[in-house]
C-alpha positions in Angstrom: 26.1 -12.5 -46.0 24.5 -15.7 -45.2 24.8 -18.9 -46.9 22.0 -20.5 -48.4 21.0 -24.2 -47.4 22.6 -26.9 -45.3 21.2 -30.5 -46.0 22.0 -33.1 -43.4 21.2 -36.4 -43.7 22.0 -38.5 -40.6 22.1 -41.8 -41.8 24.7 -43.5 -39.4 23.2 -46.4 -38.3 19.9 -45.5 -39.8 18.9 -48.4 -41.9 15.3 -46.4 -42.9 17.1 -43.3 -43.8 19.7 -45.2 -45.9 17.3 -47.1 -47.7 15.1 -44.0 -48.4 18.3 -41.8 -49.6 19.2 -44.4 -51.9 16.0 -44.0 -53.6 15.1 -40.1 -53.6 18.7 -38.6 -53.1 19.4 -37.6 -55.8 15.8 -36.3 -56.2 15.7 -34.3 -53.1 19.4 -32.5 -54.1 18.2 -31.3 -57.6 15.1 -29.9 -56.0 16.7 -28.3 -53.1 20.3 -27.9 -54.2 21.9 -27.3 -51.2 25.3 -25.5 -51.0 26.4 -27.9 -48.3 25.6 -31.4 -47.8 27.0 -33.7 -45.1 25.9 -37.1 -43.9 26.7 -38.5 -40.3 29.4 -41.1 -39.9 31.6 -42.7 -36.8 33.9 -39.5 -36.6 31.2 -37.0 -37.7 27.9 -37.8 -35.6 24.8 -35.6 -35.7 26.1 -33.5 -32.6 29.3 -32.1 -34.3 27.5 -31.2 -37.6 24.5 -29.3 -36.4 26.9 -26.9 -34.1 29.2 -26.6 -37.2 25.8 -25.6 -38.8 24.8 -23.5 -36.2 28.1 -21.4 -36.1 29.1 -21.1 -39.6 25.9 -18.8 -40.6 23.9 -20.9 -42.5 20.5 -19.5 -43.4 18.3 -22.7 -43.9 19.6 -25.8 -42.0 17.0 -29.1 -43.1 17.5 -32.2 -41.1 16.7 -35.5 -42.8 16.5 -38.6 -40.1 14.7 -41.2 -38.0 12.4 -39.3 -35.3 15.2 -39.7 -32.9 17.1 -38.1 -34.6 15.4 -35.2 -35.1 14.8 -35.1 -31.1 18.6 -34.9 -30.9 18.8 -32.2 -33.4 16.1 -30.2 -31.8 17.8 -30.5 -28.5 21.5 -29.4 -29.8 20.0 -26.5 -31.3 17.7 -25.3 -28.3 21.4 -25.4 -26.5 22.8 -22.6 -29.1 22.0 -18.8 -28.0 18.5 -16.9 -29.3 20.4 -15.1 -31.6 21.9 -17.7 -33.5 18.7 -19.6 -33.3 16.3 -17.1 -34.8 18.6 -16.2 -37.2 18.0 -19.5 -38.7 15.3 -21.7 -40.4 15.1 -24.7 -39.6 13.3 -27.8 -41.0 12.8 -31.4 -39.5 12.2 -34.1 -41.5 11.5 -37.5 -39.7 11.5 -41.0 -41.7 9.8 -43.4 -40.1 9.9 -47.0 -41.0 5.9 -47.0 -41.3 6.0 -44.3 -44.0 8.7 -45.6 -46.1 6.8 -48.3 -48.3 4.6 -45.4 -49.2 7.6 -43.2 -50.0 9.1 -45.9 -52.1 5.9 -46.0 -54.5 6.1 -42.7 -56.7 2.5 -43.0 -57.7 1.1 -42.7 -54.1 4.5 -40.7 -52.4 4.2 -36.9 -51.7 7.8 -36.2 -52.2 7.2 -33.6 -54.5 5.0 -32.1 -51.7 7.6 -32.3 -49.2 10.0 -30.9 -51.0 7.8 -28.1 -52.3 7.9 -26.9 -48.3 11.5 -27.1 -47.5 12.3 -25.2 -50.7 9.5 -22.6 -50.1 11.0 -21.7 -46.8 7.7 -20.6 -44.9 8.9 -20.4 -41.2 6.8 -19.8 -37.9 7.9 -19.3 -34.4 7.4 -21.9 -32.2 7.4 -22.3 -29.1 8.8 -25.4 -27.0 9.7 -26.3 -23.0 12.7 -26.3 -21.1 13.6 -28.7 -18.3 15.8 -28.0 -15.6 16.4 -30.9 -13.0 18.2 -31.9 -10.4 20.2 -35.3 -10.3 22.8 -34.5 -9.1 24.1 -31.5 -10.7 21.6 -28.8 -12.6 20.6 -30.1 -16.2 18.9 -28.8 -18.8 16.8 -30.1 -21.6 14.2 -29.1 -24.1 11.6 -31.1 -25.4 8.5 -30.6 -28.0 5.4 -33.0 -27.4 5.9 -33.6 -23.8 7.8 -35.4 -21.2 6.9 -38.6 -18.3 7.7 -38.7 -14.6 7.0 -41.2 -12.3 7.5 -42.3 -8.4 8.4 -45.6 -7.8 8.5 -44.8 -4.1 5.6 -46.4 -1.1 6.6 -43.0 1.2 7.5 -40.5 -1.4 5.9 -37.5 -0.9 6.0 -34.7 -3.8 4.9 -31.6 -4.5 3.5 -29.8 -7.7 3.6 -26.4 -8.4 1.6 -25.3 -11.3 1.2 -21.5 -11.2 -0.7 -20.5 -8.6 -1.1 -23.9 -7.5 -0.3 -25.9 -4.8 -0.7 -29.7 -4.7 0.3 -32.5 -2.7 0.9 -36.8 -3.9 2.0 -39.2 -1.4 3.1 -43.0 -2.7 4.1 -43.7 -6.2 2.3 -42.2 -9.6 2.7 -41.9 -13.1 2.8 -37.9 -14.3 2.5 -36.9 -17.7 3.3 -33.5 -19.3 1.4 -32.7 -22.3 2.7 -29.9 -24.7 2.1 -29.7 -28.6 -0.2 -31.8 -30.0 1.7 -32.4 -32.9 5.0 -34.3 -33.8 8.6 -32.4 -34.2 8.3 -31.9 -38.0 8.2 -29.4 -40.1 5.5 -31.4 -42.4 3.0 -31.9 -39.4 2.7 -28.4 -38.3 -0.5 -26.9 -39.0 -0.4 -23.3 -40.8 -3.4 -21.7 -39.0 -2.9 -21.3 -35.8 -0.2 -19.0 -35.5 1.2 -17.4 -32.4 -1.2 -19.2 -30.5 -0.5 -18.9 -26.5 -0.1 -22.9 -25.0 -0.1 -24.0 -22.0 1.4 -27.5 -20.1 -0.8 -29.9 -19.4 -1.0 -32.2 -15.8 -1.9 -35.4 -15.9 -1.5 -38.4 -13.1 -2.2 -41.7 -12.9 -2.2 -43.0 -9.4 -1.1 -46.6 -8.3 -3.1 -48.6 -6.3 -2.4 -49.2 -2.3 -3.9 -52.3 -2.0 -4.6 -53.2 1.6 -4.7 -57.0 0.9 -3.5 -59.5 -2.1 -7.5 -60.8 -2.4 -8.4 -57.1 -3.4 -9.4 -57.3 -6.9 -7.4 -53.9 -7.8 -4.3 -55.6 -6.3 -4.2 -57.3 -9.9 -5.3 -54.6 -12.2 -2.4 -53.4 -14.3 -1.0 -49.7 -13.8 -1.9 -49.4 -17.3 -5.3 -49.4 -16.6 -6.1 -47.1 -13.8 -7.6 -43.7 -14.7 -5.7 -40.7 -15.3 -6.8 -37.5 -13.8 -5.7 -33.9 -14.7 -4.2 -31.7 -12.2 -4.1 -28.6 -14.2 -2.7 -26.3 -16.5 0.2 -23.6 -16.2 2.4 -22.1 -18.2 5.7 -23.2 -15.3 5.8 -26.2 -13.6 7.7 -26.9 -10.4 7.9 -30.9 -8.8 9.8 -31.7 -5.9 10.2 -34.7 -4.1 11.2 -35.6 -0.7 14.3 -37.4 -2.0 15.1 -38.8 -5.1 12.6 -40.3 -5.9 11.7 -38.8 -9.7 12.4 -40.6 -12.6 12.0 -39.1 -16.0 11.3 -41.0 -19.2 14.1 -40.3 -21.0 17.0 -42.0 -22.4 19.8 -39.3 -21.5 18.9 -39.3 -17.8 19.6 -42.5 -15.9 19.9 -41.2 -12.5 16.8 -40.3 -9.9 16.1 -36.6 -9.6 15.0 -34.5 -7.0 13.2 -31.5 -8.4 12.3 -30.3 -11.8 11.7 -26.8 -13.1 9.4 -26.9 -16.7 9.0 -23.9 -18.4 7.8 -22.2 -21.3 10.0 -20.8 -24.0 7.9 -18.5 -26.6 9.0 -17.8 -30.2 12.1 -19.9 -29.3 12.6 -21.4 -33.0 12.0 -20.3 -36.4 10.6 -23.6 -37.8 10.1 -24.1 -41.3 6.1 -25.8 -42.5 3.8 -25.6 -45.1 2.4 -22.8 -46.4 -1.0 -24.9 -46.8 -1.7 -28.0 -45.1 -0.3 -31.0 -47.0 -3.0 -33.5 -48.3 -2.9 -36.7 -46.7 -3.7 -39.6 -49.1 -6.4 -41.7 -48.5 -5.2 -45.3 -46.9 -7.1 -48.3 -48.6 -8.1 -49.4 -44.5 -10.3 -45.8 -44.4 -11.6 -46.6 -48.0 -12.9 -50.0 -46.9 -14.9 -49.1 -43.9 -16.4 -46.3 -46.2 -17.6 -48.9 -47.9 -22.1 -49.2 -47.4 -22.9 -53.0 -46.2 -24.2 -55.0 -49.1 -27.6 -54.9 -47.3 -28.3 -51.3 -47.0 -26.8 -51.8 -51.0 -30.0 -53.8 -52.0 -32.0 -51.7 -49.9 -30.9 -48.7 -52.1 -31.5 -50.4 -55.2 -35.0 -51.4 -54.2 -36.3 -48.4 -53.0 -34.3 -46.9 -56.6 -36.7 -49.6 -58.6 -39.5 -48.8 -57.4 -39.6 -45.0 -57.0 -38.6 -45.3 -60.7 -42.0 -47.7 -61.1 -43.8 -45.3 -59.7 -42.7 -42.6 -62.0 -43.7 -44.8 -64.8 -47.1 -45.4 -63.6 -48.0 -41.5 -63.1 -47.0 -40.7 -66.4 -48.7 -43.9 -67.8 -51.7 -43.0 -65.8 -51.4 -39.1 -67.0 -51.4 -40.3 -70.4 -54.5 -42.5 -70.0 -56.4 -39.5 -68.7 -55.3 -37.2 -71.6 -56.7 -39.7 -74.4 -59.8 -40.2 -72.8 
């Protein structure tokens, strides 16, 4: 028999998520009332936890943490075996620092929204992509939004394989590899569009070659060149002629040679609403609701003197009647 709930908190040199658990915690256990609750330290980090969690059959496993920390929970799960995985549900819950002043005001937070989900258990399959690469051993990796490449390289020449296709970039580029729209949360998922097929998108932005230091796109940022899609596919391939990939993110600090993305279907049971939570209204959107205070007095006007106007046909029918 499975055990019910395990709450993590990983609040080990989380500031944000310290602050907010001193506030809600003991909100968020009476609500959710976990059978087991353990916090991250220096000789229990997130890592050890989650693959305690994993193989100590746990039925609902919620993770309460910066979004970093939910990126590094995602990933040490995505390393456990399918069965394990969809055996579980699993909820993310990222703090960020913008979203804590709201959460610290009861009469504008949606904690009792939040926790509504986590204890409702709704789940979906979801699917994410796996990275393989090359630098210099075989790596693997998983990731949920997307994931940057670049060539810093004058005579690199790389290869793209996107499907059926097959293209070719010389010199040095930015790539991007777009995936879910949404964050890595269990509160951001949207509840109507279940099982719906996705597929990678390519994107590049290509650095200028300028011929000459008086050409004016010698001094136009990288930042601002145009970014063109290559396509779409469901497995992506990139190889270089050397090592001349880097990929924007912390864990890998070497070069890489090649890179295998995939797509991994149903891979995790991920807990989110059953109906779309209600996002409050921020006073900035209120404001520019707002009509100018000349298309005000406009409206008032034109109010005035349609209501004159009513007053002088019924004036006018009442003339007629006495006469």
């Amino acid at each position: 028999m499975k055990r019910p709930l395990h709450l993590i908190l990983d609040s080990h040199l989380n500031p944000g998520v310290s602050l907010f658990w001193w506030k809600h915690g003991l909100r968020v256990m009476e609500q959710l009332v976990p059978a087991e609750f353990a916090s991250t330290s220096n000789r229990q980090p997130l890592e050890k936890l989650l693959e305690q969690s994993v193989w100590s059959g746990w039925k609902k496993v919620i993770l309460i943490g910066s979004p970093a920390s939910v990126q590094r929970g995602f990933n040490i799960l995505m390393q456990a075996n399918d069965a394990c995985r969809n055996s579980l549900e699993v909820g993310f819950w990222p703090l960020k620092w913008s979203d804590l002043p709201f959460q610290m005001i009861p009469q504008i937070s949606q904690l009792g929204s939040i926790l509504q989900v986590f204890k409702a258990g709704h789940t979906l399959p979801v699917d994410v992509i796996k990275l393989q690469y090359l630098s210099p051993e075989l790596e693997t990796s998983y990731f949920w939004k997307g994931l940057s490449i670049r060539s810093r390289n004058a005579g690199a020449d790389t290869r793209f394989y996107l499907d059926d296709q097959n293209l070719h970039e010389e010199g040095t580029f930015d790539c991007r590899i777009e995936f879910h729209k949404e964050e890595l949360s269990s509160l951001m998922m949207i509840p109507d569009k279940p099982g719906k097929a996705l597929q990678m998108s390519v994107y590049l932005t290509r650095k200028n070659q300028a011929s000459s230091k008086s050409s004016v796109r010698h001094w136009i940022p990288s930042r601002y060149q145009p970014e063109q899609i290559l396509g779409s596919g469901r497995q992506i391939e990139i190889e270089g002629n050397w090592a001349n990939l880097e990929l924007n993110d912390p864990e890998v600090r070497e070069p890489v040679q090649s890179l295998h993305v995939e797509i991994i279907r149903r891979a995790l049971p991920l807990i989110i609403p059953a109906i779309p939570i209600r996002s409050r209204e921020t006073l900035k959107s209120k404001l520019f609701q707002l009509e100018p205070r000349g298309s005000v007095a406009t409206q008032r006007q034109n109010a005035s003197s349609a209501k004159r106007n009513r007053l002088r046909f019924r004036n006018h029918k009442l003339d007629t009647r006495g006469s």
